[in-house]
N, C-alpha and C positions, 0 to 999 in steps of 0.2 A: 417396716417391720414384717418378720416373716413370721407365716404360722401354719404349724401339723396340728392334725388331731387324731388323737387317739381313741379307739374304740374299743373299749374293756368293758371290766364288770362296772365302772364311772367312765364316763369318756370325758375328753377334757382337752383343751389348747397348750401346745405348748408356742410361747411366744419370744422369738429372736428377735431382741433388736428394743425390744420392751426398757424403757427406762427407768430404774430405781425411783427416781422424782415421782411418776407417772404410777405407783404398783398399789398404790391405795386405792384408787377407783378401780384397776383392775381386779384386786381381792375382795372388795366388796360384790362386785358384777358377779366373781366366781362362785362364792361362800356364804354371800347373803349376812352375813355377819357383824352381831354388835358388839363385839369385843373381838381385840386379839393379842395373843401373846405372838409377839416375836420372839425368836429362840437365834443367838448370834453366838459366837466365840470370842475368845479374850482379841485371838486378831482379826478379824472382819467386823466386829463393834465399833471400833474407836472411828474405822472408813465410813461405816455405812447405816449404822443401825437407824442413828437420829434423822439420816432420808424417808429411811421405810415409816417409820414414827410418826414423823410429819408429815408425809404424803396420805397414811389411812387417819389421820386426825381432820384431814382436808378434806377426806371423804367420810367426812359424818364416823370415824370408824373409831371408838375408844383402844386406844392400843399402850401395853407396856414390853419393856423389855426382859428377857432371861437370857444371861452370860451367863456360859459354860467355857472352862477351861480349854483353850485348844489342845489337840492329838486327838490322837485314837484311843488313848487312853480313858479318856470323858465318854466314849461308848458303851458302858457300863450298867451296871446294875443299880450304881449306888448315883448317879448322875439320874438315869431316867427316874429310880424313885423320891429324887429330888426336884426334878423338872414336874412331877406327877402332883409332888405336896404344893409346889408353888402354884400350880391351876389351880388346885383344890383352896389358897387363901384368897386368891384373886377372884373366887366365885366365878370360873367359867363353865359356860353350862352349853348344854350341845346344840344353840343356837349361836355359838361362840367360835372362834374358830383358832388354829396354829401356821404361825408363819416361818420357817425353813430358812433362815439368812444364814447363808455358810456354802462348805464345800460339804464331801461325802459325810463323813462326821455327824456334820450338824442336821442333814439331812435323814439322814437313817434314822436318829435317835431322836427326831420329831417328830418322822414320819411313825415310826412304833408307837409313841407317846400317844399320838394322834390315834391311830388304831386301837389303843386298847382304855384312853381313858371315856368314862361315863358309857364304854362299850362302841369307842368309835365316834367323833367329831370330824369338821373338815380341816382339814390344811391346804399349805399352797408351798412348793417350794421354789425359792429364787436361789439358784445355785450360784457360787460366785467363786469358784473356780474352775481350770478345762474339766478336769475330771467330774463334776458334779453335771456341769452343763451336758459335757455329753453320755454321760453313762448314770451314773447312780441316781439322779433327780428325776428320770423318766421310768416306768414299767411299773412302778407301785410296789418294790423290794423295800421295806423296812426291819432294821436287826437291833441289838446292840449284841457283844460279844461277850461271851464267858472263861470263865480261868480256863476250859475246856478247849475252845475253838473259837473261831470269827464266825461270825452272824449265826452264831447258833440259836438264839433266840432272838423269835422276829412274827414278821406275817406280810402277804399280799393286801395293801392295801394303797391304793392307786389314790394320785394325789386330784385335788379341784383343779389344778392350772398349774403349770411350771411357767416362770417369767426369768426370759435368759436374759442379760445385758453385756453384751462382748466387752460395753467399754470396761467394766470392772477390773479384766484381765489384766488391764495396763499397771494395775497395783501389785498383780498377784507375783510375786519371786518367781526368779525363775527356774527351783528347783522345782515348787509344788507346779508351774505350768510344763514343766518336762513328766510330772507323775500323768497329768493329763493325756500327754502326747501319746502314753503307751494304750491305754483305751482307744482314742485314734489308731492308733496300728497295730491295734485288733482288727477295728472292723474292716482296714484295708484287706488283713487275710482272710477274714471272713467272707465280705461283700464286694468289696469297691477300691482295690488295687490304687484310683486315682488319688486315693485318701493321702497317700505316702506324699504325693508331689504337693499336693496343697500343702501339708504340713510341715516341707522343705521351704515352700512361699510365704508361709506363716497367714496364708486368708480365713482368718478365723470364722468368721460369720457361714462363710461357706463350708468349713471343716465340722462347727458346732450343727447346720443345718441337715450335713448329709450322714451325719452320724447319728442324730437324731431320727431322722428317718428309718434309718438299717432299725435302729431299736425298735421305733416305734412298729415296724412293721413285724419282725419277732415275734414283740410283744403281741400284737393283735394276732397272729397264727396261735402262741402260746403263751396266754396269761400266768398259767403257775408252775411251768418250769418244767414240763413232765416230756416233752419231746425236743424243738427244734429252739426254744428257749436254752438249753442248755448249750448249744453252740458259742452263747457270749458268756462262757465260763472258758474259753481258750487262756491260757498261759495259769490259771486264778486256781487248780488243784495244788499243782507246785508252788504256785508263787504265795498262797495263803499260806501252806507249811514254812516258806522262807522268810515269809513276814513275822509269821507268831516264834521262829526262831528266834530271830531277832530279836523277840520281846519290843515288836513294832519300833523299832529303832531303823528300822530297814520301810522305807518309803510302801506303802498300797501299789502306787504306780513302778516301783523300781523293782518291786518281787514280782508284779507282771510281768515284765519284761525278761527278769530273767527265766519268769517261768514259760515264755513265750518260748525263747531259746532255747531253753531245755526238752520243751515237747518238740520245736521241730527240729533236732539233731536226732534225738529217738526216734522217729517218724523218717525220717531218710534213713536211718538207718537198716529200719524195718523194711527197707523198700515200698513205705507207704507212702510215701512224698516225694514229689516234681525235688528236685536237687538244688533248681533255680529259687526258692524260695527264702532257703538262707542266707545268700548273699543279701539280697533285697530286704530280708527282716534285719538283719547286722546295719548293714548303713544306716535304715531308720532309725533304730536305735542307739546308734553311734550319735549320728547326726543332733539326736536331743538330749544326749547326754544320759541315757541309760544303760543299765548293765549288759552285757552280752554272754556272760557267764555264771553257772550255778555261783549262788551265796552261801552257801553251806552245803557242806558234802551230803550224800545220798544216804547215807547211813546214821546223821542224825534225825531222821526225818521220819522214818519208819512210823513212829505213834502218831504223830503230826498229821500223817499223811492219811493213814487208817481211820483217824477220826475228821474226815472230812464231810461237809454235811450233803453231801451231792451223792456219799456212800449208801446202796441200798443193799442191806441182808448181806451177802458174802460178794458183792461186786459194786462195781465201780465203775462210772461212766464219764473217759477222756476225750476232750475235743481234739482232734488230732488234723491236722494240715494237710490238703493232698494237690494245694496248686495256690499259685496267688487268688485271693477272692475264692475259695474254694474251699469247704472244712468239716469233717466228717464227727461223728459220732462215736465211739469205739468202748464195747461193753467189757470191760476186763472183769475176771476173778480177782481180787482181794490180795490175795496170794501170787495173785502173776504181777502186781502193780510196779513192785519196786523192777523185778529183769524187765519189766517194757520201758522201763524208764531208764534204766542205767548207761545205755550207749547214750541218753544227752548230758550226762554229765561228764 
């Protein structure tokens, strides 16, 4: 097993390699915890739930489950004040703790649950897809989303322990492990260029390990997003407009990607980007089977795009690509967003 730690406002393990069997003594060590609710979806329950169950029952740990509907849809208002009344019959009290089984989804909308009931209790999440493992389960982002926008209600609140187990992947479809793949090639353009070849080789242990790191180290420079944090928002301005198009029918990972492509066509175009960058983002994304092209035209997007939560007062701040492993910052007007963006469509 391999393990990072993190150094925030909670510092905490994240552990690769950590077995499902095994995550009840891990959560108790973490969270000190006599009770726990597990929190899973319709599909990652039926695999996995009654492991995590029986492993924190072995560890002295009273535990029940809550299924939530799978999608993005269950990210919601009327989901978490569901999830919220179920604590409240269960008598969990803030020597109690939440446990995170799922992908992004499940993770968000516990990790929030967690932050705001009794004014903050502990969790743990065990992400069980690429995407959760390497992106959303680390840095302590919790949301659920509104008729308005995606994560627009939320808060920083950093988890006890993330517990990754590569072997779960071997269940996961391999539409939702292509959604994964595009957070992987993020951080390639962001950090670590080598990310693309490993993810060509499929070495996952080594792809969740050094993508974790790139986060983790972010994260610890910038815990709530106000500077170089915001760099792992590359392709996620457009690609959240192309998701909530869709009315989430359009993959998290797949509006990534195209929104990847899209900022780096703009960005070459601007003469702000190495020209070599697109080829090399195309084939990643080819190669896992994600979009390489806008989802929807430029000009349904407009509201979408204005109301995004990364907007401050009359500007707006995009990640923009200026080499492999390389990614800058770029403060636009409000009003300039849509012409910097329209040569990638």
């Amino acid at each position: 097993m391999r393990t990072l730690n993190v150094s925030a406002s909670r510092s905490y393990e994240i552990r690769i390699g950590a077995a499902l069997t095994e995550s009840g003594e891990a959560i108790r060590a973490a969270t000190g915890a006599g009770k726990a609710v597990v929190v899973s979806d319709s599909n990652v329950a039926p695999l996995y739930l009654q492991a995590v169950l029986s492993s924190l029952h072995a560890a002295g740990v009273e535990a029940v489950g809550a299924v939530i509907p799978a999608g993005e849809a269950s990210k919601c208002a009327e989901q978490y004040l569901q999830l919220m009344n179920f604590l409240i019959e269960e008598q969990i009290t803030r020597s109690d703790a939440l446990v995170a089984l799922g992908g992004g989804v499940v993770g968000d909308l516990t990790g929030f649950t967690a932050a705001t009931y009794l004014r903050g209790i502990a969790y743990v999440q065990i992400p069980t897809s690429l995407l959760a493992m390497v992106d959303s389960s680390v840095g302590g982002k919790t949301a659920i989303d509104l008729p308005g926008g995606k994560n627009l209600c939320g808060a920083f609140y950093q988890p006890w322990a993330v517990l990754c187990d590569p072997t779960v992947l071997d269940t996961l479809p391999a539409d939702f492990y292509a959604d994964g793949s595009a957070e992987v090639i993020k951080y390639g353009l962001l950090r670590d260029p080598e990310l693309l070849e490993l993810l060509a080789k499929n070495d996952r242990e080594e792809i969740i390990y050094r993508s974790c790191t790139i986060k983790r180290d972010i994260v610890q420079q910038d815990e709530h997003d106000n500077g170089v944090r915001q760099l792992l928002n590359l392709g996620h301005t457009v690609g959240h407009a192309f998701e909530q198009h869709s009315n989430f029918a359009l993959s998290h990972g797949r509006a990534v990607a195209a929104g990847m492509a899209v900022i780096t066509r703009a960005a070459i175009a601007h003469g702000e980007c190495d020209a070599a960058v697109l080829p090399a983002l195309l084939q990643a994304l080819e190669e896992s089977g994600l979009p390489t092209e806008a989802t929807a035209p430029l000009s349904a997007l407009t509201t979408l795009l204005r109301a995004d939560k990364k907007r401050k007062g009359d500007t707006i701040t995009l990640v923009v690509p200026e080499k492999l492993g390389s990614c800058c910052l770029k403060k636009l007007p409000i009003d300039g967003l849509e012409d910097y963006l329209r040569p990638g469509f």
